[in-house]
PyMOL commands that place a pseudoatom at each C-alpha (Angstrom):
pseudoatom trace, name=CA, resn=UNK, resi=1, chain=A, elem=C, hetatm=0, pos=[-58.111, 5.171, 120.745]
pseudoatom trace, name=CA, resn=UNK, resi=2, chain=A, elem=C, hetatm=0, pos=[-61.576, 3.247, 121.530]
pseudoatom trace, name=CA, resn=UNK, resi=3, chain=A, elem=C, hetatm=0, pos=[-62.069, 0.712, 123.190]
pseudoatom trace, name=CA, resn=UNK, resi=4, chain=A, elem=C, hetatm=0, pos=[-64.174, -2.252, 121.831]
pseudoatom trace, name=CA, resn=UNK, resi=5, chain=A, elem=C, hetatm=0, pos=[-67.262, -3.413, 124.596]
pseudoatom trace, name=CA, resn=UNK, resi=6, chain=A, elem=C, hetatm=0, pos=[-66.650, -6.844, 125.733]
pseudoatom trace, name=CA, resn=UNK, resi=7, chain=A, elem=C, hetatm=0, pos=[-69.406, -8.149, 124.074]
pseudoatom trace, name=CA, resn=UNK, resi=8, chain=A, elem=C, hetatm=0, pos=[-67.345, -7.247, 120.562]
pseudoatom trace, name=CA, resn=UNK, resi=9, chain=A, elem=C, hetatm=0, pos=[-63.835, -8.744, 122.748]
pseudoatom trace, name=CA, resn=UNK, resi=10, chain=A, elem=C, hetatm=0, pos=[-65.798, -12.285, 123.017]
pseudoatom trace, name=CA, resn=UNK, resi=11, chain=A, elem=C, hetatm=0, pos=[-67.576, -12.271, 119.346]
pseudoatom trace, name=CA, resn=UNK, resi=12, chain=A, elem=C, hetatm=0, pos=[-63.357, -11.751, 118.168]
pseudoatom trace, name=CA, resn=UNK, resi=13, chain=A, elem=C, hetatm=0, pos=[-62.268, -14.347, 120.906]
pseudoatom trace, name=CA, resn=UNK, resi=14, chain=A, elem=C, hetatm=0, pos=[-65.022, -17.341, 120.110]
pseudoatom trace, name=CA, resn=UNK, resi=15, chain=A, elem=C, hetatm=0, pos=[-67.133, -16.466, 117.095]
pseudoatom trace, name=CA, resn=UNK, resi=16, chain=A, elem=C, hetatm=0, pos=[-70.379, -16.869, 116.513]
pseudoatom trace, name=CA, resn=UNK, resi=17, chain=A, elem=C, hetatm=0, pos=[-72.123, -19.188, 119.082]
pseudoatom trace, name=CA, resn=UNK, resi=18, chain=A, elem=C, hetatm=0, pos=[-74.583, -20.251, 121.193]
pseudoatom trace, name=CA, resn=UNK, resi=19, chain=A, elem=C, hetatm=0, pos=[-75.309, -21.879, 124.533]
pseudoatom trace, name=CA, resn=UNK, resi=20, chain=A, elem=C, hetatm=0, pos=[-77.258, -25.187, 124.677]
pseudoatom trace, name=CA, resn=UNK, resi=21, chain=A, elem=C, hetatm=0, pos=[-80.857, -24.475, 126.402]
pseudoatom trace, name=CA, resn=UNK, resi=22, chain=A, elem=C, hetatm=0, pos=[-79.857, -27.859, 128.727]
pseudoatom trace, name=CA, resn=UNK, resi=23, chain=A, elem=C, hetatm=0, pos=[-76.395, -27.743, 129.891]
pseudoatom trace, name=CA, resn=UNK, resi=24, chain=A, elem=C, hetatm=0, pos=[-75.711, -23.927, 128.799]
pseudoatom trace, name=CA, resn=UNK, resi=25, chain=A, elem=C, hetatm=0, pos=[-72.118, -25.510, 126.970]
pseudoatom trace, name=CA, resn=UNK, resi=26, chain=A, elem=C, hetatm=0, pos=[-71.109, -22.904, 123.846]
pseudoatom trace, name=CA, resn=UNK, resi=27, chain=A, elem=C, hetatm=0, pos=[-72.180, -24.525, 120.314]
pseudoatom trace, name=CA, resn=UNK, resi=28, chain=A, elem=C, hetatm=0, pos=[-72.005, -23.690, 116.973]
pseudoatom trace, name=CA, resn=UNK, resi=29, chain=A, elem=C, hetatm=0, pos=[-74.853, -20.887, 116.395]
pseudoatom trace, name=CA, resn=UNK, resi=30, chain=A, elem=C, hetatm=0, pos=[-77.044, -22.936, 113.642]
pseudoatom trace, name=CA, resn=UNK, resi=31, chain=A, elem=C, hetatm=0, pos=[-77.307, -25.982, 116.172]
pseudoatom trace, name=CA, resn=UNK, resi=32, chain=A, elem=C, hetatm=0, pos=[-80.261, -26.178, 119.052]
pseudoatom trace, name=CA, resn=UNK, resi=33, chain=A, elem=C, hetatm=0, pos=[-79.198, -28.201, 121.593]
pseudoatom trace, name=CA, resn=UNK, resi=34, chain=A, elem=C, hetatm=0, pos=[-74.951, -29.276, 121.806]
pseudoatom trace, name=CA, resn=UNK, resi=35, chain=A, elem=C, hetatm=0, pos=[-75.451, -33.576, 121.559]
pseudoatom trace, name=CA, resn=UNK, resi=36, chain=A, elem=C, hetatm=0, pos=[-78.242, -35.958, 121.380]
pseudoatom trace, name=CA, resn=UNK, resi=37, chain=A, elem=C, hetatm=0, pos=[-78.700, -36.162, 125.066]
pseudoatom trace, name=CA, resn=UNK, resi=38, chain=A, elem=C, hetatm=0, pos=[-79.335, -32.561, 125.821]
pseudoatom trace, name=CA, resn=UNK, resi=39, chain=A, elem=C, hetatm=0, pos=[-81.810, -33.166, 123.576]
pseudoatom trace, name=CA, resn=UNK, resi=40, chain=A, elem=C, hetatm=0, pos=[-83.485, -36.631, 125.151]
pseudoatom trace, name=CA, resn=UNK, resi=41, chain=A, elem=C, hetatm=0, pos=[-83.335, -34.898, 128.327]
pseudoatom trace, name=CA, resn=UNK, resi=42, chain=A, elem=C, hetatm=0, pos=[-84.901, -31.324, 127.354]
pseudoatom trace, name=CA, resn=UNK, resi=43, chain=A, elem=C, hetatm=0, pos=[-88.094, -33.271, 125.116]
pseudoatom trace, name=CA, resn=UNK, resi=44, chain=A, elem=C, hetatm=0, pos=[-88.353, -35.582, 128.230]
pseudoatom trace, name=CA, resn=UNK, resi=45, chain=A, elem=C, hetatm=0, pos=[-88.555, -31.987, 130.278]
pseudoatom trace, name=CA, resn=UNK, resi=46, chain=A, elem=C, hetatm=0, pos=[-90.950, -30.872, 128.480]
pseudoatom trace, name=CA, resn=UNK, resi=47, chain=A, elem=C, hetatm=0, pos=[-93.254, -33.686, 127.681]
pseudoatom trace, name=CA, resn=UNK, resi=48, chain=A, elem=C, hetatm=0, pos=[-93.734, -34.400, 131.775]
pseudoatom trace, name=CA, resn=UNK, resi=49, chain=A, elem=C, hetatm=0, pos=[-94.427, -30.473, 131.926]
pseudoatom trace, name=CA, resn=UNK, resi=50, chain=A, elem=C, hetatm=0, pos=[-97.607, -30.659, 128.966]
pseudoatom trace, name=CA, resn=UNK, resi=51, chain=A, elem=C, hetatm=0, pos=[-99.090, -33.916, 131.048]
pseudoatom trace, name=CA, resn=UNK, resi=52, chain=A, elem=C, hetatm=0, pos=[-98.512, -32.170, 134.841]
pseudoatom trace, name=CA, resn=UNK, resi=53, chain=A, elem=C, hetatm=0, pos=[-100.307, -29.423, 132.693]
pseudoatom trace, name=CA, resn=UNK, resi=54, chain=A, elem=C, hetatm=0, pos=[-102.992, -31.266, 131.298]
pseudoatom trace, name=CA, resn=UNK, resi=55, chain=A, elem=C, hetatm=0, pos=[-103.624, -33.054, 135.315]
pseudoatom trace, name=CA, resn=UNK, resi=56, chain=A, elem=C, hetatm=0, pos=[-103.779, -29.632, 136.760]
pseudoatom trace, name=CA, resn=UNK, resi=57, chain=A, elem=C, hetatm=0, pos=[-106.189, -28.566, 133.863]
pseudoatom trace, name=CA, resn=UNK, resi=58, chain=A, elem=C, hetatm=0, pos=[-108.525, -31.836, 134.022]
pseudoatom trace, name=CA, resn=UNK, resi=59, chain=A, elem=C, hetatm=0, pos=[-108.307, -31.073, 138.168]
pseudoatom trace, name=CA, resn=UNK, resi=60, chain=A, elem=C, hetatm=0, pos=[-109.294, -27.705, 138.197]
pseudoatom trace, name=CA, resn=UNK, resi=61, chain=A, elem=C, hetatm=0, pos=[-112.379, -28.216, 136.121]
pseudoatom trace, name=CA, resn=UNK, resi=62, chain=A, elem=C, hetatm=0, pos=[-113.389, -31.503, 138.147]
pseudoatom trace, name=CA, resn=UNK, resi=63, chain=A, elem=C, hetatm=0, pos=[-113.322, -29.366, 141.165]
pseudoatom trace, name=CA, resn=UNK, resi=64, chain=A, elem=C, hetatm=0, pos=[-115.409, -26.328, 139.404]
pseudoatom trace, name=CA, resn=UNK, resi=65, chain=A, elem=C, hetatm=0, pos=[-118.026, -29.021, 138.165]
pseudoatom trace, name=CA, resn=UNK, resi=66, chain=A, elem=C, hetatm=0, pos=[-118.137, -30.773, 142.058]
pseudoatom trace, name=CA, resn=UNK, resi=67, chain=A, elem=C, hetatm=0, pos=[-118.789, -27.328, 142.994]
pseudoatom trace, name=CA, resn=UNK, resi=68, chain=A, elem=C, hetatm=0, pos=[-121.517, -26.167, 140.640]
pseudoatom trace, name=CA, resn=UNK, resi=69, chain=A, elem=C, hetatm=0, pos=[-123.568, -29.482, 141.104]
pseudoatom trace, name=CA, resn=UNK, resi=70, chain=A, elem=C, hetatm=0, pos=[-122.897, -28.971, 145.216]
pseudoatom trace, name=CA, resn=UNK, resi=71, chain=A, elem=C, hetatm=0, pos=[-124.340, -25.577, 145.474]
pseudoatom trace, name=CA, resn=UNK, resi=72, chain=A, elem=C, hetatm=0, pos=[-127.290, -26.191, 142.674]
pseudoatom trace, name=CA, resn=UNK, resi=73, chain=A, elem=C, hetatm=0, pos=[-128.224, -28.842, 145.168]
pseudoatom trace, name=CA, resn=UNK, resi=74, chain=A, elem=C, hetatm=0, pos=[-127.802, -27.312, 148.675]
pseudoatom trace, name=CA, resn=UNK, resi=75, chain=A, elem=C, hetatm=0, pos=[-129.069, -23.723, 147.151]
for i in range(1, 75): cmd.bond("trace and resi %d" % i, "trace and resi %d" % (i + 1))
show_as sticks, trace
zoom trace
């Protein structure tokens, strides 16, 4: 007699699924994200993280630039 793994036990129990990236709820396998907030929320997520990005980015290169012209003109 052999036992089935319990990743077979759950397929049998809830089917095929998946988990929603925002809230992790279980969700039919061909959708993304489980309800229209989830999905506000996780674009709103990731928009803020491109622009922090693109500050850090646009920081980082003022700073290299301060510090080229500061030691072409004190060397």
């Amino acid at each position: 007699m052999s036992q089935s793994s319990w990743k077979e036990q759950i397929k049998k129990k809830w089917g095929p699924h998946s988990h929603c990236p925002v809230c992790r709820k279980a969700m039919p396998a061909d959708k993304q994200f489980c309800n229209q907030t989830c999905r506000d929320n996780y674009l709103a997520k990731e928009k803020k993280g491109k622009k922090k990005n693109r500050i850090q980015m646009v920081v980082m290169f003022s700073m290299l630039g301060v510090l080229i012209i500061f030691t072409l003109f004190m060397g």
